[in-house]
MDAnalysis code that builds the backbone (N, CA, C; Angstrom):
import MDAnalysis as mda
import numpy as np

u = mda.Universe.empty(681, n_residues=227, atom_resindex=np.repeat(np.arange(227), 3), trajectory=True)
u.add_TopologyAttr("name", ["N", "CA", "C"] * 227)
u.add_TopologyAttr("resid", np.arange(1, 228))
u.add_TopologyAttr("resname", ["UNK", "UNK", "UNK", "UNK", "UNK", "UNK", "UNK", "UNK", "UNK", "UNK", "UNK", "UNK", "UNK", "UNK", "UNK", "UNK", "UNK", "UNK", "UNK", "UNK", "UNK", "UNK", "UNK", "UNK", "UNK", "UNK", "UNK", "UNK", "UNK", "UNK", "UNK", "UNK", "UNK", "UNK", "UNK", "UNK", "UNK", "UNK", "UNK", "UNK", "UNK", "UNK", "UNK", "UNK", "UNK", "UNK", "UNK", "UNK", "UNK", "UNK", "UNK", "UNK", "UNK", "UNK", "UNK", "UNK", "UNK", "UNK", "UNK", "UNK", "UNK", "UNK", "UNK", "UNK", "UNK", "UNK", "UNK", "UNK", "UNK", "UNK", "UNK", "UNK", "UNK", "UNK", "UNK", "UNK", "UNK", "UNK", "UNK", "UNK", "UNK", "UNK", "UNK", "UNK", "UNK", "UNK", "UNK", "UNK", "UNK", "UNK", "UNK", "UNK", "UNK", "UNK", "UNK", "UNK", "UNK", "UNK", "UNK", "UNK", "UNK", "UNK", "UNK", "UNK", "UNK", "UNK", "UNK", "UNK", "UNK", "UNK", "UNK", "UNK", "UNK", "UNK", "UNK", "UNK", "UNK", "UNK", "UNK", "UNK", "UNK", "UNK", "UNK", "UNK", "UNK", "UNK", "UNK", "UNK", "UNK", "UNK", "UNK", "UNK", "UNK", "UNK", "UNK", "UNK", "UNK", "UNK", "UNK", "UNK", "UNK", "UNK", "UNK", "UNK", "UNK", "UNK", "UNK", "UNK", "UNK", "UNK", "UNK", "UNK", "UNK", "UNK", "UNK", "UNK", "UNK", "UNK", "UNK", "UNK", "UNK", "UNK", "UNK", "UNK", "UNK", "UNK", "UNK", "UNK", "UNK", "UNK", "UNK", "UNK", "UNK", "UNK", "UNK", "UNK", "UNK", "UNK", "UNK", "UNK", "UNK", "UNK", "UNK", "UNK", "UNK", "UNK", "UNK", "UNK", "UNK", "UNK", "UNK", "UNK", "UNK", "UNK", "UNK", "UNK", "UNK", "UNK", "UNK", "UNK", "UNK", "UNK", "UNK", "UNK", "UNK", "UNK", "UNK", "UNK", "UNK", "UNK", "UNK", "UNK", "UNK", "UNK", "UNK", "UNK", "UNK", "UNK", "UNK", "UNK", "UNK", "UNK", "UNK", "UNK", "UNK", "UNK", "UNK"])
u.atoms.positions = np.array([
    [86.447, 97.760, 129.840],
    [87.638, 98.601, 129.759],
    [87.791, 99.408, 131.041],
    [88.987, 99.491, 131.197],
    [89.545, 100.519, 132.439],
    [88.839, 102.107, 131.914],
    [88.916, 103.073, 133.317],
    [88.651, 103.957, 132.914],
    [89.338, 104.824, 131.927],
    [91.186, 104.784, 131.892],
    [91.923, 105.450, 131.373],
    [91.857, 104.415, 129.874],
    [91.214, 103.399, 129.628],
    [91.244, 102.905, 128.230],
    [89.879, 103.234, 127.784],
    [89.115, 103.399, 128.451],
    [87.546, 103.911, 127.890],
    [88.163, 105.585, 127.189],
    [88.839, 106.393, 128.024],
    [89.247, 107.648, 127.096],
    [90.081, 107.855, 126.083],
    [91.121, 107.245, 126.296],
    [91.670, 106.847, 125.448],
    [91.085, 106.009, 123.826],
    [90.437, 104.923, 124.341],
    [89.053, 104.525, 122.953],
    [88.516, 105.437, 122.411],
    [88.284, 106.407, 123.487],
    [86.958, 107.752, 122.366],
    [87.939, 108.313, 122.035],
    [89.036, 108.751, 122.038],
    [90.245, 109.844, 121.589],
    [90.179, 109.032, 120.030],
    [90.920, 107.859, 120.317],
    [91.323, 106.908, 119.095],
    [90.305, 106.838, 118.050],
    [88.816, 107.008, 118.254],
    [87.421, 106.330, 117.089],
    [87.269, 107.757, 116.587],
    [87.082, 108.910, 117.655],
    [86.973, 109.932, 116.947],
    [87.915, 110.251, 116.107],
    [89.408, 110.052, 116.418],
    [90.436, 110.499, 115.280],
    [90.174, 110.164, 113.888],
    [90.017, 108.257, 114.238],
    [89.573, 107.774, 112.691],
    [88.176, 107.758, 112.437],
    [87.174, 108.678, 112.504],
    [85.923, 108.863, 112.312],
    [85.840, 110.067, 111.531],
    [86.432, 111.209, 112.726],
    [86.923, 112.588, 111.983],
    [87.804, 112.488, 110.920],
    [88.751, 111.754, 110.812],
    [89.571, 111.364, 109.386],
    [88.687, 110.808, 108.171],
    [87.889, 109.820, 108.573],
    [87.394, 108.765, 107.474],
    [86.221, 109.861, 106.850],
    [85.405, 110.542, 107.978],
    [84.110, 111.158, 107.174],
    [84.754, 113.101, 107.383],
    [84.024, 113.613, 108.476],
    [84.299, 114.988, 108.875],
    [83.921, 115.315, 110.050],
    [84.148, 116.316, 110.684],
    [83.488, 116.546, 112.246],
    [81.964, 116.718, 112.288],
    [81.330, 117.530, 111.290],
    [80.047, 117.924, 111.716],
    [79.303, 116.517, 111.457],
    [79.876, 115.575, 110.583],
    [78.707, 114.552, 110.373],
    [79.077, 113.549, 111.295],
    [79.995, 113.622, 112.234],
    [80.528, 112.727, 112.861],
    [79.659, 113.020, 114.688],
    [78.907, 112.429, 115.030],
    [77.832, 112.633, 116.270],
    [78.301, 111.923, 117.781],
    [78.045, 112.281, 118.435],
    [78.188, 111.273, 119.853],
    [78.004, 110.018, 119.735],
    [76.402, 109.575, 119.475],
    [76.164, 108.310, 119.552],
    [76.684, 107.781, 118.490],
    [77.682, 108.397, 117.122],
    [78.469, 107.107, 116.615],
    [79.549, 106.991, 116.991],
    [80.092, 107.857, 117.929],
    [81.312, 107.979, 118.148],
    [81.410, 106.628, 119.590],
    [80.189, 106.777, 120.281],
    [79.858, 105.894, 120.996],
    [79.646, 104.533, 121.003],
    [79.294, 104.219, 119.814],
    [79.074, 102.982, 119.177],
    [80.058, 102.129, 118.485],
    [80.865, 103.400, 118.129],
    [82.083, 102.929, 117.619],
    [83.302, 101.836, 118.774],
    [83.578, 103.111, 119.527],
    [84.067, 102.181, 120.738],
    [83.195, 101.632, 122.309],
    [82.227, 101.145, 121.556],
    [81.190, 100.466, 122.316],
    [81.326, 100.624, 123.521],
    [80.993, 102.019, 123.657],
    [80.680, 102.438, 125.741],
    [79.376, 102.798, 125.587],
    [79.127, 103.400, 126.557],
    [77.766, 104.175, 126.722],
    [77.502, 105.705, 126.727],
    [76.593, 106.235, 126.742],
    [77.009, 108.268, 126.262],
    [76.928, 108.350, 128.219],
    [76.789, 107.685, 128.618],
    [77.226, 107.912, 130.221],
    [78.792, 107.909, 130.477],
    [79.469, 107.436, 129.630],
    [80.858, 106.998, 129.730],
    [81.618, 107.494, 128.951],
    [80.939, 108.418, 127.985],
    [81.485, 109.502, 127.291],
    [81.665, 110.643, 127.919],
    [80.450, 111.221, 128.524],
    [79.781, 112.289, 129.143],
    [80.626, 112.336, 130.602],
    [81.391, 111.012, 131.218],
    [81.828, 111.099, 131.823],
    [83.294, 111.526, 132.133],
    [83.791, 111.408, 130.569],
    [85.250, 112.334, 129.764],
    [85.235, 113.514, 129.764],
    [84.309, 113.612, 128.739],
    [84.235, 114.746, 127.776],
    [82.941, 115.666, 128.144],
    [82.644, 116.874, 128.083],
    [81.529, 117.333, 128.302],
    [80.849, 117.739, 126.868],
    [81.384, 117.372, 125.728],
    [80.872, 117.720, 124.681],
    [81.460, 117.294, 123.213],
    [80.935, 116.857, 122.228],
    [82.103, 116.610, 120.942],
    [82.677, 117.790, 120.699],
    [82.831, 119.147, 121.129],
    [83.633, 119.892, 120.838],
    [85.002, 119.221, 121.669],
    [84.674, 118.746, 123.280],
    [85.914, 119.102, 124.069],
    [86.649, 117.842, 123.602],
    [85.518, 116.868, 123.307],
    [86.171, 115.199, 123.124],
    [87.397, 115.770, 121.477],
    [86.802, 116.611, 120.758],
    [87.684, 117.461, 119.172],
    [89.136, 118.243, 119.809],
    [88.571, 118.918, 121.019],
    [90.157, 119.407, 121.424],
    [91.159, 118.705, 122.122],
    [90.629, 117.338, 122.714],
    [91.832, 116.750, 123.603],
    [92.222, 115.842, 122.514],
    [91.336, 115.394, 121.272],
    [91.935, 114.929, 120.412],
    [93.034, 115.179, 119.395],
    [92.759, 116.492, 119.254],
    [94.201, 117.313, 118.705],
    [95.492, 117.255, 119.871],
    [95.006, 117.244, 121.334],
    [96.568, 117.156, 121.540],
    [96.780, 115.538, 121.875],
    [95.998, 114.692, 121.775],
    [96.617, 113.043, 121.617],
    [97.029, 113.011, 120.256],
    [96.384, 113.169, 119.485],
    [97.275, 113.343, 117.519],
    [98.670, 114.031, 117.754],
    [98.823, 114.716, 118.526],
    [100.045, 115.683, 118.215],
    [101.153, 115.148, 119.135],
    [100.474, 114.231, 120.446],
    [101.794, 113.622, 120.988],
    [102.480, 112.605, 120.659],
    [101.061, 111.721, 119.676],
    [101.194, 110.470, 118.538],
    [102.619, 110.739, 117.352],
    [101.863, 111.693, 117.094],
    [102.616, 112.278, 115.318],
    [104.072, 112.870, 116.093],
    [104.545, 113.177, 117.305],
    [105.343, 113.999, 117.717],
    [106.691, 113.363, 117.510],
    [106.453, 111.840, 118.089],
    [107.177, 110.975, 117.711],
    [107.921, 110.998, 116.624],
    [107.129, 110.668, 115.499],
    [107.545, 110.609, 114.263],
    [108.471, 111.749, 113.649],
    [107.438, 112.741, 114.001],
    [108.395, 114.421, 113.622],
    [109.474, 114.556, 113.936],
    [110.068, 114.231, 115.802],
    [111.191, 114.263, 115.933],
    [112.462, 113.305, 114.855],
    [112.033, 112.450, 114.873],
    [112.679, 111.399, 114.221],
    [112.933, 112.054, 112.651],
    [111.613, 112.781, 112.143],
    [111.974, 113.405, 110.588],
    [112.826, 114.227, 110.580],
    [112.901, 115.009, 111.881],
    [113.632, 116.324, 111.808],
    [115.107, 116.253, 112.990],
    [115.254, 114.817, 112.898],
    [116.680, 114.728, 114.348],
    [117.693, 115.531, 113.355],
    [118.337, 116.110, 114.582],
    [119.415, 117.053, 114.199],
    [120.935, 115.939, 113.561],
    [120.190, 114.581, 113.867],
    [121.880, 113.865, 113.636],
    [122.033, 113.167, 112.377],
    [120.692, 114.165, 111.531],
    [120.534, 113.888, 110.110],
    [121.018, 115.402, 108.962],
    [121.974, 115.239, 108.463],
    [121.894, 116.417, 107.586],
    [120.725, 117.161, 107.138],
    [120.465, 118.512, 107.009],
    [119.616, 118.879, 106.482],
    [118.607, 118.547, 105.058],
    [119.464, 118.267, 104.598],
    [119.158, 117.823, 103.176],
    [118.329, 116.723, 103.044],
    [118.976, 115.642, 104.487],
    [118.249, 114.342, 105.053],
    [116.964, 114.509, 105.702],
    [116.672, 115.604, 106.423],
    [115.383, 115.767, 107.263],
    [114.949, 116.352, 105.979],
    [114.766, 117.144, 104.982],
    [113.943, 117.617, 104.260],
    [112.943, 116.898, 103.486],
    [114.174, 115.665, 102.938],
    [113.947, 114.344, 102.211],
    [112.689, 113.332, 103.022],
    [112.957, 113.522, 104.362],
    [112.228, 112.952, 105.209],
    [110.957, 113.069, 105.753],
    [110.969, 114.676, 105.649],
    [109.556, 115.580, 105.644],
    [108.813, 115.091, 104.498],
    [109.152, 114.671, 103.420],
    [108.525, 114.984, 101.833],
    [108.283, 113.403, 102.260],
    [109.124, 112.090, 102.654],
    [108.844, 110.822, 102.687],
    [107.312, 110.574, 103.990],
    [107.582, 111.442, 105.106],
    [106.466, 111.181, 105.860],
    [104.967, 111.484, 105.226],
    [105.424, 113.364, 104.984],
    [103.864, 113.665, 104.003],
    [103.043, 112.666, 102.805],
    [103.901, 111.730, 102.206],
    [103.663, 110.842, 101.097],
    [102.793, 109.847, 101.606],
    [103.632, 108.962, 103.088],
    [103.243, 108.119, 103.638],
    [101.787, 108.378, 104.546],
    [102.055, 109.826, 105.379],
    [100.963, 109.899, 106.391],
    [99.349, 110.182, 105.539],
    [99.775, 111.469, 104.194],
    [98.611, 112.059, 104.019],
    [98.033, 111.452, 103.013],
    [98.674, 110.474, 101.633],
    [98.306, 109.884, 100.888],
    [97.112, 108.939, 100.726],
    [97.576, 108.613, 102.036],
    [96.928, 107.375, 102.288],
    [97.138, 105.850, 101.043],
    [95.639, 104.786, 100.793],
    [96.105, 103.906, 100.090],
    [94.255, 104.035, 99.232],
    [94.467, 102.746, 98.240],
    [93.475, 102.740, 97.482],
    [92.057, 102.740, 98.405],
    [92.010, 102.020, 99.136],
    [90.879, 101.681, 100.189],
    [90.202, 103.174, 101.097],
    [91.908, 104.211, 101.423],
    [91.158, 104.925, 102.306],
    [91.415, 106.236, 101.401],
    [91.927, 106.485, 100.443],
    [91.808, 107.345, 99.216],
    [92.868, 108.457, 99.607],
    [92.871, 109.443, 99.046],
    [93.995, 110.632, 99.523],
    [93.174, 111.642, 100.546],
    [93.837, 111.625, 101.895],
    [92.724, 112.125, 103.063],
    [93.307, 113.634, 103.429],
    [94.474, 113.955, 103.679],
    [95.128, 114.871, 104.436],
    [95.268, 115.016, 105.429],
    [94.993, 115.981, 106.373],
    [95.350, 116.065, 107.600],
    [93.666, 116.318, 108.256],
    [93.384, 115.574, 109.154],
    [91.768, 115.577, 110.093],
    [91.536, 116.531, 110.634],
    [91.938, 117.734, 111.056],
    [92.257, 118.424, 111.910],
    [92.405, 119.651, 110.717],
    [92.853, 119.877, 109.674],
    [93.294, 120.650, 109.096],
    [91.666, 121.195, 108.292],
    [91.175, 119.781, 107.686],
    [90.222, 119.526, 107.268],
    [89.023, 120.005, 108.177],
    [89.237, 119.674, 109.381],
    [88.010, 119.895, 110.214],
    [87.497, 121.422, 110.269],
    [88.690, 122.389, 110.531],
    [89.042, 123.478, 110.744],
    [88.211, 124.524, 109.771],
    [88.517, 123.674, 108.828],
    [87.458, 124.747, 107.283],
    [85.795, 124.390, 107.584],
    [85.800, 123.251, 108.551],
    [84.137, 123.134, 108.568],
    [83.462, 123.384, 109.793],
    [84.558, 124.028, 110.911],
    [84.083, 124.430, 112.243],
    [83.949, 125.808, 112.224],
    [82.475, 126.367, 112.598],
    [82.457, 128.047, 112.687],
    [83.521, 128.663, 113.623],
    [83.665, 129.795, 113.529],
    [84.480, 130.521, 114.234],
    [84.312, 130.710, 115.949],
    [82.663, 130.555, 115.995],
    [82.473, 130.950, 116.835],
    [82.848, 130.035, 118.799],
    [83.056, 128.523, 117.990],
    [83.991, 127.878, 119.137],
    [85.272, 127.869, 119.364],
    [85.287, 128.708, 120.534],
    [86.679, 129.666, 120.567],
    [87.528, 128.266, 120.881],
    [87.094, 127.554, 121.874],
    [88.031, 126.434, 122.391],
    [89.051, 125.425, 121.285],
    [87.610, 124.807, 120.145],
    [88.151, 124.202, 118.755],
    [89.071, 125.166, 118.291],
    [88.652, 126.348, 118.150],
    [89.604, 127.162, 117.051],
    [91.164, 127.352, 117.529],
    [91.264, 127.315, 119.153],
    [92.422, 127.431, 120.156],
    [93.590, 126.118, 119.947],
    [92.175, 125.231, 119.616],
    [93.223, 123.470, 119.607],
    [93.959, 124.023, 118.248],
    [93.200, 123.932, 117.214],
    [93.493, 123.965, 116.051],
    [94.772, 125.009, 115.794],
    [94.632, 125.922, 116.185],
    [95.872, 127.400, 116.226],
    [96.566, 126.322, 116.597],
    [97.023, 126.125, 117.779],
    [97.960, 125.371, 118.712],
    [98.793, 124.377, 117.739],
    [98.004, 123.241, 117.142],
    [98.323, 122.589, 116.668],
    [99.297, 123.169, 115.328],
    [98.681, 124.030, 114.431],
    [99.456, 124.941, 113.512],
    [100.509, 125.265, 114.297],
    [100.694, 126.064, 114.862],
    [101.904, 126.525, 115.571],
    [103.039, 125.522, 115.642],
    [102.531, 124.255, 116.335],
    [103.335, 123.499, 116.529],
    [103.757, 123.190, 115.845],
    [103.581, 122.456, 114.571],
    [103.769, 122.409, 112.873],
    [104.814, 123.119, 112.310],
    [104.525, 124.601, 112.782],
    [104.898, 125.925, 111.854],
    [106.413, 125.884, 112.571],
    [106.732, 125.641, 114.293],
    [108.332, 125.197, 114.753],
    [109.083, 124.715, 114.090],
    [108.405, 123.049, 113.805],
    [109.313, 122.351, 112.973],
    [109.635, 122.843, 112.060],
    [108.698, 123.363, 110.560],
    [109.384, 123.630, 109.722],
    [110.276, 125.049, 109.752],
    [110.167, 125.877, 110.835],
    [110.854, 126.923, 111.154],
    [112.426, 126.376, 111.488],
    [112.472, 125.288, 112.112],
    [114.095, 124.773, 112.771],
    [114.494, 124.075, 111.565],
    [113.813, 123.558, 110.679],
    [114.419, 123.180, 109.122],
    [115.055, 124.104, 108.379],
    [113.986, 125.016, 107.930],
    [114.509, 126.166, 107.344],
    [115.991, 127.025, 107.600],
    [115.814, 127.026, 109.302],
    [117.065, 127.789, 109.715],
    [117.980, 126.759, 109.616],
    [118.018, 125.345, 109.455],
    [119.076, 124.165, 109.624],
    [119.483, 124.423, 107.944],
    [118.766, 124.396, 107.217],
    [119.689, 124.974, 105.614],
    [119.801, 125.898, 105.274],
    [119.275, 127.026, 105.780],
    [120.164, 128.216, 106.090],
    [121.546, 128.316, 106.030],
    [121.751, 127.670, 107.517],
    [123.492, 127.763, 108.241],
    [123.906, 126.829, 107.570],
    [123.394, 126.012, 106.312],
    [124.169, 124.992, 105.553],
    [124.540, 125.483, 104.107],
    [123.974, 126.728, 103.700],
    [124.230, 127.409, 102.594],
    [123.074, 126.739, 101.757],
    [122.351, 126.210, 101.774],
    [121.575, 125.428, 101.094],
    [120.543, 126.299, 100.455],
    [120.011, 127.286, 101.329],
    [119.088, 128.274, 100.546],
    [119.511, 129.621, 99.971],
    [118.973, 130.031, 98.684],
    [119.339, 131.298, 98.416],
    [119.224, 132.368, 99.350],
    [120.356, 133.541, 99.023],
    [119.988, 134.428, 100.030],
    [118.561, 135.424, 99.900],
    [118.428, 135.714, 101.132],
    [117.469, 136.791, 101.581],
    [115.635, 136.026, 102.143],
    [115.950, 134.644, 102.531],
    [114.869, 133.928, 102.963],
    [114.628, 134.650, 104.410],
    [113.009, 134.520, 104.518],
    [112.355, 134.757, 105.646],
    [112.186, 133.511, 106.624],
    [112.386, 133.252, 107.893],
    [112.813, 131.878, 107.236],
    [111.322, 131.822, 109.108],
    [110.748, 132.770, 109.259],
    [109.666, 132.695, 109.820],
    [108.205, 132.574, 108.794],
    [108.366, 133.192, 107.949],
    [107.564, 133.738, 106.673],
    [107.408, 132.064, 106.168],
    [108.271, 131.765, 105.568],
    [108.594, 130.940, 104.537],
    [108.414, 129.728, 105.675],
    [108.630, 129.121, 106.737],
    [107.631, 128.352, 107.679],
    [106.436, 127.857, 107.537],
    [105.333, 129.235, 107.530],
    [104.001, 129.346, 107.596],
    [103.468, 129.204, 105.745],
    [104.874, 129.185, 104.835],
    [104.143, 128.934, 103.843],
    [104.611, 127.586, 103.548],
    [105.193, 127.277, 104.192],
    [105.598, 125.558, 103.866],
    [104.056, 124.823, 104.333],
    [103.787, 125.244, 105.501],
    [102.770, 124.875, 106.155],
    [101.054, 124.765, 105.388],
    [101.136, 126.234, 104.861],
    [99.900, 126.534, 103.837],
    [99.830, 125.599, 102.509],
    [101.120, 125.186, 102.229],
    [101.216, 124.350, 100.794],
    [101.034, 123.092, 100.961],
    [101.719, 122.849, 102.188],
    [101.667, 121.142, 102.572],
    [99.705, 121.102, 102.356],
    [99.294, 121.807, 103.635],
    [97.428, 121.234, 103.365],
    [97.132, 121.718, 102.779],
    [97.553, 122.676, 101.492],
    [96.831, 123.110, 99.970],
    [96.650, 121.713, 99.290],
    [97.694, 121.492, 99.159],
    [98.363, 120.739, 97.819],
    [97.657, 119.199, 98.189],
    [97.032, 118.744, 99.827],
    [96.404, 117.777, 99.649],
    [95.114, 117.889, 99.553],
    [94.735, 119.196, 99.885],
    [93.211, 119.587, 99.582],
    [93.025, 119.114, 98.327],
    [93.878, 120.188, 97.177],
    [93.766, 120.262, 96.010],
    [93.701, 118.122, 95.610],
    [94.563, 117.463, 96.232],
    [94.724, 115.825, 95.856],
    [93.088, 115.060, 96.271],
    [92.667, 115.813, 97.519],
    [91.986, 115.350, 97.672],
    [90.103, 115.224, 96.577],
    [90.197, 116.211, 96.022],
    [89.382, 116.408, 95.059],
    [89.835, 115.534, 93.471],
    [91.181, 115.969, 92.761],
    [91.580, 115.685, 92.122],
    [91.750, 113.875, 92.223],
    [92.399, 113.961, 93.086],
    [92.857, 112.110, 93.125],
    [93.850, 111.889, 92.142],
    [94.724, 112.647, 92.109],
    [95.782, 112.071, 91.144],
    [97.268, 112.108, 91.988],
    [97.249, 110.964, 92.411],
    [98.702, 110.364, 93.626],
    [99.775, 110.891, 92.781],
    [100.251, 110.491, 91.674],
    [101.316, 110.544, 90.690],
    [101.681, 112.057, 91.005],
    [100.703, 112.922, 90.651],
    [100.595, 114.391, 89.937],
    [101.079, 114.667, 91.411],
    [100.749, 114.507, 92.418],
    [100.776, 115.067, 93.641],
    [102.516, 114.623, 93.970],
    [103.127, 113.621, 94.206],
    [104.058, 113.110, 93.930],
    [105.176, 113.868, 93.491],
    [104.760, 113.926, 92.582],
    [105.720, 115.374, 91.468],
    [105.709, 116.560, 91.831],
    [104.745, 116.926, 92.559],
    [104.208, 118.600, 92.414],
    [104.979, 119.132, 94.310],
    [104.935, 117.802, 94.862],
    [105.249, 118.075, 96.093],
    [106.520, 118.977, 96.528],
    [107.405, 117.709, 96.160],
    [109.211, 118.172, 96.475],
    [108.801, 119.633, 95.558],
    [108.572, 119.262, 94.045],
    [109.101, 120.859, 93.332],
    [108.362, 122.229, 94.193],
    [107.271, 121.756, 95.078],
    [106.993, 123.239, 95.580],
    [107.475, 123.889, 96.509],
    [107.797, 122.780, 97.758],
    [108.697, 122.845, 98.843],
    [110.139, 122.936, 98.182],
    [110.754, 122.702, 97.600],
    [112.032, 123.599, 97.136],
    [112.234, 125.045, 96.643],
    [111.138, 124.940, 95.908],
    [110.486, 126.759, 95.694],
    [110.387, 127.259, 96.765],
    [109.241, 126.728, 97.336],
    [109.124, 127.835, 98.388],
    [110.619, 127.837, 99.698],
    [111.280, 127.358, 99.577],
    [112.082, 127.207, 100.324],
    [113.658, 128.120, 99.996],
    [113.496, 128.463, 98.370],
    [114.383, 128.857, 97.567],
    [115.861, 128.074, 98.113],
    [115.503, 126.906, 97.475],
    [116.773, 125.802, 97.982],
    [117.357, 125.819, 96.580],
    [118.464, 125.980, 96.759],
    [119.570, 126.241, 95.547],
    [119.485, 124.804, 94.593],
    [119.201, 125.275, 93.802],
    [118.904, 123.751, 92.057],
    [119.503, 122.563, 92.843],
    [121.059, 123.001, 92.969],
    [122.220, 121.289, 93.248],
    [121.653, 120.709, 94.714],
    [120.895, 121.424, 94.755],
    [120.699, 120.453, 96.184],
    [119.363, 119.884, 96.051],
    [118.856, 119.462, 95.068],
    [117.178, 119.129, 94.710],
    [117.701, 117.460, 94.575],
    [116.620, 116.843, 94.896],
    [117.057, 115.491, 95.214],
    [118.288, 114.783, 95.040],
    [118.758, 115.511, 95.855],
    [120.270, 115.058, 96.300],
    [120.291, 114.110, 97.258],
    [119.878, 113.972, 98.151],
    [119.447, 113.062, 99.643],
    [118.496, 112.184, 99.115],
    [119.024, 111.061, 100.377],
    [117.719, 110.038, 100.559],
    [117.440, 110.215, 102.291],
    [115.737, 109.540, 102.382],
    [115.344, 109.979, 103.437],
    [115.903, 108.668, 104.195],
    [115.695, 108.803, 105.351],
    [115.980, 107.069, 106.298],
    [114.997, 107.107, 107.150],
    [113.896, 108.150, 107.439],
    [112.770, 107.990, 108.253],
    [111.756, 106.439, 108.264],
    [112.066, 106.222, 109.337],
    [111.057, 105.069, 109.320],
    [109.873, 105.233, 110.368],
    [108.402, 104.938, 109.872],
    [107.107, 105.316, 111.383],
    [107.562, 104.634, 112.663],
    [107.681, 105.451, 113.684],
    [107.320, 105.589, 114.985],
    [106.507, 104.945, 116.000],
    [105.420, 104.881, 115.208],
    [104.686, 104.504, 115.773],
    [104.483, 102.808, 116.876],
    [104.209, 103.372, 118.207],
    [103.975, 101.745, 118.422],
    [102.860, 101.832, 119.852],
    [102.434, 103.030, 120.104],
    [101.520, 103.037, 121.154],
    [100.085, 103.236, 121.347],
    [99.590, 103.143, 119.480],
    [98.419, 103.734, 119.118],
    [98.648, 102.915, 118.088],
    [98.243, 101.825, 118.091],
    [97.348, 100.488, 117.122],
    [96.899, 101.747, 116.182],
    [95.871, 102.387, 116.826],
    [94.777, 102.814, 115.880],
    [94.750, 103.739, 114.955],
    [95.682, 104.907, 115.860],
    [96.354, 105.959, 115.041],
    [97.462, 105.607, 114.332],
    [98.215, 104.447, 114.300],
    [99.049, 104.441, 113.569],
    [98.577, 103.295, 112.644],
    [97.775, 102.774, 112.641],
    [96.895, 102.222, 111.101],
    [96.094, 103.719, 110.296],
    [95.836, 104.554, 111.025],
    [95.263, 105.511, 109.808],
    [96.207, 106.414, 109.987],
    [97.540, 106.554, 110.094],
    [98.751, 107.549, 109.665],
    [99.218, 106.740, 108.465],
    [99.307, 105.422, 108.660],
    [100.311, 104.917, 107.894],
    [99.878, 103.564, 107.174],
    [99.086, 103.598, 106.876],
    [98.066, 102.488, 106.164],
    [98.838, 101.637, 104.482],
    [99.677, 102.525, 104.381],
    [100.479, 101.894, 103.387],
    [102.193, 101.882, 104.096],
    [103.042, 100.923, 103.415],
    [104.358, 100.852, 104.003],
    [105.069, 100.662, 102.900],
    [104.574, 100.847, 101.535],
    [105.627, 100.514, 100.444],
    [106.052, 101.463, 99.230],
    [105.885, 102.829, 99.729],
    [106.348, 104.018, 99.058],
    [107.723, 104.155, 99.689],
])
């Protein structure tokens, strides 16, 4: 492999390594083995599985960025990007029978990294933030559409769209009940959104994955195609 595909390889094994198991059990030499280099050729990236954990959050986020835009294009009614948000979360975090209900790698990781690596904890913020935009430019897009009741926070109510989305797959991820999760989704994100009754599955989504520059990441975003 070229040099820029040798980094690129460790970005890609750690994503689906850190997805499939967790960060702390996830080590150099499997991460090494995985995309069959050498820890000379790691070491020659990365100076550490912390730093190889933070450049991986921002290759996930330029991956997934894709997609987001596309959930949230402005040349979709609101009602349409919302529909679309709820169709990606189904597709990305669900997963399928084989790789079980996973959530977000990164979200997950976050509850099992101490505080005390300021750098991880910096990716991780970052990444939230970025998250917390989108659903901030939603919110204000049914806003100015009359769509939500009055007196929404619509910075507030962002950061709790955000908290529910990786609750609610935590909570799936223990539980394992796809169906229950299914159901429980849309009705919470309309709550928390205080989106007026007549507008509750009113829309259909038209989002279709993005993906086409990451084989790897886009087999463990989207591992099923028939929801």
């Amino acid at each position: 492999m070229t040099v820029p595909d040798t980094r690129e390889r460790l970005l890609e094994i750690a994503l689906e390594m850190i997805w499939q198991s967790n960060y702390n059990s996830v080590g150099v030499n499997e991460i090494c083995k995985q995309a069959g280099v050498t820890k000379g050729a790691f070491y020659h990236h990365f100076e550490s599985k912390a730093s190889l954990f933070c450049e991986a959050t921002a290759y996930y986020w330029q991956v997934i960025k894709n997609d987001l835009d596309a959930v949230f294009s402005p040349l979709n009614s609101p009602l349409v990007q919302l529909e679309n948000l709820l169709h990606f979360l189904i597709m990305a975090k669900l997963g399928n029978d084989r790789a079980g209900i996973r959530g977000c790698p990164f979200y997950n990781a976050g509850a099992q990294i101490g505080s005390n690596d300021e750098k991880v904890i910096e990716a991780l913020q970052l990444l939230s933030q970025n998250a917390v935009k989108y659903n901030m430019a939603l919110v204000r897009a049914l806003q100015s559409a009359g769509h939500l009741e009055a007196g929404v926070d619509a910075e507030q109510t962002a950061r709790l769209l955000y908290h529910f989305i990786h609750g609610i797959f935590s909570y799936a991820h223990v539980h394992g009940d796809e169906e229950e999760i299914k159901r429980d989704l849309p009705a919470g994100l309309y709550r928390l959104l205080a989106l007026k009754p007549e507008y509750w599955f009113v829309a259909e989504p038209n989002w279709e994955p993005q993906q086409d520059s990451s084989p790897i990441v886009g087999q463990i975003l989207f591992p099923r195609m028939d929801v």
